[in-house]
N, C-alpha and C positions, 0 to 999 in steps of 0.2 A: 238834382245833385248827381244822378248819373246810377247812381248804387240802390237806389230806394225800387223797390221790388211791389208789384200789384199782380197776383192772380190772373192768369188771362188762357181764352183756349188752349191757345196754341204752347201754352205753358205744361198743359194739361197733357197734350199730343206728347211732347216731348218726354216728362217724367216717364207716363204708361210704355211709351219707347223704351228708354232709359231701365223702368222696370222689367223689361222680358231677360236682359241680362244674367239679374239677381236670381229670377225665379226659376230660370231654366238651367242655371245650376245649384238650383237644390234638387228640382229632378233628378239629373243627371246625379247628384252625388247622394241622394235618396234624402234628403233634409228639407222635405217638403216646406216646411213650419217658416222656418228659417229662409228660405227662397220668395213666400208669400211676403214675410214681415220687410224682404229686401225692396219688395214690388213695390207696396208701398208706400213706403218711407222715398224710394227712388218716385213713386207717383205725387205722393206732397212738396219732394224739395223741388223737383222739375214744375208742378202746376206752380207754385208760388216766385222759383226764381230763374225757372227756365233751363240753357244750358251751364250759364253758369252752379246753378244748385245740382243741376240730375246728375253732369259728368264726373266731379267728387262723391255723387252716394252712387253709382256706378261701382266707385272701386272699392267705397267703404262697405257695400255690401256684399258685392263677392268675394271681398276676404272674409268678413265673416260666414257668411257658409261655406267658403273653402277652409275655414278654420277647423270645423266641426267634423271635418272626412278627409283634412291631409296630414298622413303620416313620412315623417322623414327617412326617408327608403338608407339614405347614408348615415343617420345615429344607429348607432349599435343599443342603445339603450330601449328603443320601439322600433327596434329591425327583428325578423324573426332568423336572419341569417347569423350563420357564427361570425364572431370579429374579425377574424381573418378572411373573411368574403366581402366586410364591407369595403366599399367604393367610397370615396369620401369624393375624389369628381362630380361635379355634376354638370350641367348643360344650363344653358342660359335658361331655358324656360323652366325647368327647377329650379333655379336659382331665382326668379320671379314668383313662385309660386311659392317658396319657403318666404320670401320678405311680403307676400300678402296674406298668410296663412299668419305669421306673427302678427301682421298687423288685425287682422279680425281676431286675433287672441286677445292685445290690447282692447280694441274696444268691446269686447266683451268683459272683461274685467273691469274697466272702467265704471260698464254701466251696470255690476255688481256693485263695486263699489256705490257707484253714488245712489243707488236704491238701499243700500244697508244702515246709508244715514238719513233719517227719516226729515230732517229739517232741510239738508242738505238738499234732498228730494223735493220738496217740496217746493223751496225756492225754486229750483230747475224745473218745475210745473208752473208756476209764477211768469218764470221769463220766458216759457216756451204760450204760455196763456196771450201775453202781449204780443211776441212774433206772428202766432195765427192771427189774431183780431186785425192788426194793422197789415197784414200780407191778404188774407181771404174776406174782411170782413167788408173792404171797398167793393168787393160783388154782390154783396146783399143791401147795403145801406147806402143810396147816392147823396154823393158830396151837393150842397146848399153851399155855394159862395154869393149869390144874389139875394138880396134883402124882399125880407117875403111882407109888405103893409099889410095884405090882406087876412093876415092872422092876430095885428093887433084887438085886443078884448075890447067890446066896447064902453065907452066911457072912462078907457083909458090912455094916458098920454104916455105911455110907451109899447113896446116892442116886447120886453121881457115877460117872459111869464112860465111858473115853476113846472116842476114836472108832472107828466098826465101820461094816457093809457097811450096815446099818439105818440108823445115827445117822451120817451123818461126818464130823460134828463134838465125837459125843458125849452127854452128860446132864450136867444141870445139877446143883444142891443138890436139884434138889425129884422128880428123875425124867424133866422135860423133857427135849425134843428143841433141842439149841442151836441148829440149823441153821433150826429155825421161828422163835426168836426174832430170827436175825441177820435172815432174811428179813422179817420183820415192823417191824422194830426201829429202821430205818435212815432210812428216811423224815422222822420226827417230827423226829429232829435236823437232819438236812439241808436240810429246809426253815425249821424255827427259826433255823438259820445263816445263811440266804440272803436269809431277815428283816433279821433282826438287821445284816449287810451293806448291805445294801437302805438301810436308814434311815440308819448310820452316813454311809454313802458319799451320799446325800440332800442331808443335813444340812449335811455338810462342803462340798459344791460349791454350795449355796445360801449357806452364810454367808460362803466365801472368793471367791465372787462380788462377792456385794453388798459386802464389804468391800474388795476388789481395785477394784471399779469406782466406789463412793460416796464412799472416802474420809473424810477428815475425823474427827469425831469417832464416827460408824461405825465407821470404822475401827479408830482405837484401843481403842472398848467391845469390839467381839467381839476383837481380837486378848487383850485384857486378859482375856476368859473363857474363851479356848482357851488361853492360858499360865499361866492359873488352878487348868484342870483339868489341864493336862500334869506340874504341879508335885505333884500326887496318886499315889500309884501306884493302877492300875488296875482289876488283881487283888484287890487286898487291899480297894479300897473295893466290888468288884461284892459280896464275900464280906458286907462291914458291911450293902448296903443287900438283898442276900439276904436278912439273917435279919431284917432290920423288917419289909420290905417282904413282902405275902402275895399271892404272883402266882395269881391266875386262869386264866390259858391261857398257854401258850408264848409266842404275841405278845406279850404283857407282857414277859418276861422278853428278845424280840430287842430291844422298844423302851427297854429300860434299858440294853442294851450300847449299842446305836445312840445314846444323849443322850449315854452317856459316852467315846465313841471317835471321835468325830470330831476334835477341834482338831489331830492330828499331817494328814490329809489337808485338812483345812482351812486350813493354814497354808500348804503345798503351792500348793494351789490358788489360793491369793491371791498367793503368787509371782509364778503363771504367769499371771494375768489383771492383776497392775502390769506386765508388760512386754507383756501380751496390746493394754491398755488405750493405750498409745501407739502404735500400727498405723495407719494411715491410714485402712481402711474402717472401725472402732472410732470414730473421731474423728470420719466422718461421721455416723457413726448416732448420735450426741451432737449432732450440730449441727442433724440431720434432728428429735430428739425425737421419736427410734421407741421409747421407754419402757426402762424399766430390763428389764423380763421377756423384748423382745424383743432385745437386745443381747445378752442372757446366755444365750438358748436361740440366737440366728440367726446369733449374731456371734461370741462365746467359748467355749460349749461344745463345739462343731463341733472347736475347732482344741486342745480340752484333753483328748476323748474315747475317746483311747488309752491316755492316762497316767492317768485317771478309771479305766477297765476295768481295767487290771490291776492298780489299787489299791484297786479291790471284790474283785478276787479274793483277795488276801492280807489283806481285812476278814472276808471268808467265812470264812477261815481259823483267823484268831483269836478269831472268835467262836463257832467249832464248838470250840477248846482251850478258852476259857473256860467256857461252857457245860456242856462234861465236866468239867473241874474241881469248879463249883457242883456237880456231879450227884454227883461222886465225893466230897466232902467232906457232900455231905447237904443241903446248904444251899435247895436247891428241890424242890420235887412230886415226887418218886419214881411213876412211872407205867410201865408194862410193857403191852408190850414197847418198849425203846426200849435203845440199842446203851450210851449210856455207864451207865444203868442196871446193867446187865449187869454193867458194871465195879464199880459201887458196891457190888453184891452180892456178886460173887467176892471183893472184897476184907472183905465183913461173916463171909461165910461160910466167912474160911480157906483159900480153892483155892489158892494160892499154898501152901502145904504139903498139895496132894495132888497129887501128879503127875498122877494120873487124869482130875484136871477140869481141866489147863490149856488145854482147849479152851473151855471156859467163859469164861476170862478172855482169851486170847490171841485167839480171833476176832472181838470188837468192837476190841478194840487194832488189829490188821492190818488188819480194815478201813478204819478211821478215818484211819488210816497210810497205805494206798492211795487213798483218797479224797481226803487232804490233797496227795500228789505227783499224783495227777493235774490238780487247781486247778495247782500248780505250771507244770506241763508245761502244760499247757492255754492259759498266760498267755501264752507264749511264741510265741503263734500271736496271739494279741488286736492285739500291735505291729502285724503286717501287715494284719488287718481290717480297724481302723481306722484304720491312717494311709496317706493319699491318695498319699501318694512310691512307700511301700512296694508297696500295693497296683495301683500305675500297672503294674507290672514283672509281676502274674500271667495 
């Protein structure tokens, strides 16, 4: 799929790179603590996803320990100079250094925040428990895609057989190891779902924007195509355009949920930016003509991006059930190792009347099932993140 990330040396090379950044300015700024914890976090996101993970915790962790030890030399309020001395000029790399010093403030409030909700927390241990497994866990456990005869039991006519101190999950139909393919298996779909979310949740706060704030007969055209498609059910058409449509890669198939699941959070959205839209600082940036892009990213998003988050997470959601659905019913690529696969199988081959192999079937279900309350629980912490009231109080 392109996106789907595996552990590898030279992943390894690069974070530990990546981390001398963090660390050696906490030296430098005497926040030793803080500099190590940057290393890392910069050495697990680079070992697992390389440059693309190490060069964003690069920056996310030198602002936070540049959080810890920069003072604003131009507020008067933690200036030791009198008011009349301060300088409110600053220089381009102060003015880089004030927007990452804020931004390591947020994520440190953040992640006050979501530790003071204890559920909250704990999903977010949940979903960080599956990212490691299926990122690190393909270097300890090799993938089984060839059918192993020589482990069927004797005197018996099949493959399956329950779990033991070797397998502890079991063998599948064909002699595999389940436990390689859970490991293996999980990623493709979680990331296809976080797509597929991605663009739903995209979509819908773009066009309940522009419709919220342009009005008119904007207005009326998208509301009239998000109650167009609301009037469809959703399931039954992803099923119809499944079997026309001949999907290429996974993307394909997030960017067919995402066209057709937005108008229920797009309608949402447009709620909240008609009463967003009558606020006073709203009405100035209309009168200033600071453009439609920036009203929606500087002016409205800001104040919708609590209730935006945790209506991606229960798009996450429904796009990992439908997904498995399509997979379970046949209707998309059948590809292995991948978790609802698993399930398509078990149910092509029976296991549901052999006792033996309900490890086959039963640990992508549990997973999938633990992975979905985790989002749950996890959401629950998002409220405080992002909203300024909430988070005032950590």
């Amino acid at each position: 799929m392109g996106l789907e990330t595996v552990a590898t040396p030279l992943g390894l090379v690069i974070g530990i790179l990546c981390g001398i950044v963090p660390l050696a300015a906490g030296i430098h700024y005497k926040h030793v603590r803080a500099g190590i914890g940057g290393f890392i976090a910069c050495a697990f996101s680079g070992f697992g996803c390389g440059l693309i993970g190490g060069l964003p915790m690069i920056v996310i962790t030198y602002a936070v320990v540049l959080s810890y030890a920069y003072v604003n030399k131009q507020d008067p309020f933690t200036s030791r100079a009198a008011i009349t001395e301060v300088n409110f000029d600053e220089s381009g790399r102060e003015r880089i250094q004030r927007i990452l010093a804020g931004l390591g403030k947020s994520v440190r409030q953040s992640f006050r925040a979501l530790t003071r909700n204890k559920a909250g927390f704990l999903g977010f241990l949940g979903i960080a428990f599956f990212v490691l497994v299926t990122t690190f866990g393909p270097l300890f456990i090799r993938y089984e895609g060839e059918a192993h005869m020589e482990r069927r039991a004797p005197g018996s006519r099949v493959l399956v057989a329950p779990p033991s101190w070797e397998h502890p999950l079991g063998l599948d139909w064909k002699g595999r190891d389940v436990l390689s393919h859970m490991v293996h298996g999980g990623q493709r779909l979680i990331i296809t779902s976080i797509q597929a979310g991605l663009i739903a949740t995209a979509i819908a706060v773009i066009l309940g924007s522009a419709a919220g704030l342009l009005g008119g007969a904007v207005d009326q055209i998208l509301s009239a195509i998000a109650n167009f498609i609301l009037t469809i059910p959703g399931f039954p058409l992803l099923i119809v355009l499944a079997a026309v449509v001949e999907f290429d890669s996974d993307f394909m198939l997030a960017v067919l949920f995402g066209v057709l699941n937005w108008p229920t959070l797009m309608r949402a959205v447009r709620a909240q930016v008609l009463s967003l839209r009558e606020r006073d600082y709203v009405q100035a940036a209309f009168v200033l003509d600071l453009g439609l892009w920036h009203i929606i990213s500087r002016e409205v998003f800001p104040n919708m991006v609590s209730y935006i988050s945790v209506n991606l997470i229960f798009t996450i959601r429904i796009a990992m059930y439908s997904i498995v659905g399509l997979t379970f019913l046949g209707m998309v690529p059948l590809t292995e190792p991948d978790w609802a696969v698993m399930i398509f199988t078990g149910r092509q081959q029976g296991v549901l009347f052999l006792p033996q192999a309900s490890g086959m079937l039963l640990s992508p279900i549990i997973a999938i099932a633990l992975f979905q309350l985790s989002l749950v629980m996890f959401a629950r912490s998002l409220e405080e993140i992002f909203n300024p009231r909430l988070r005032a109080g950590v």
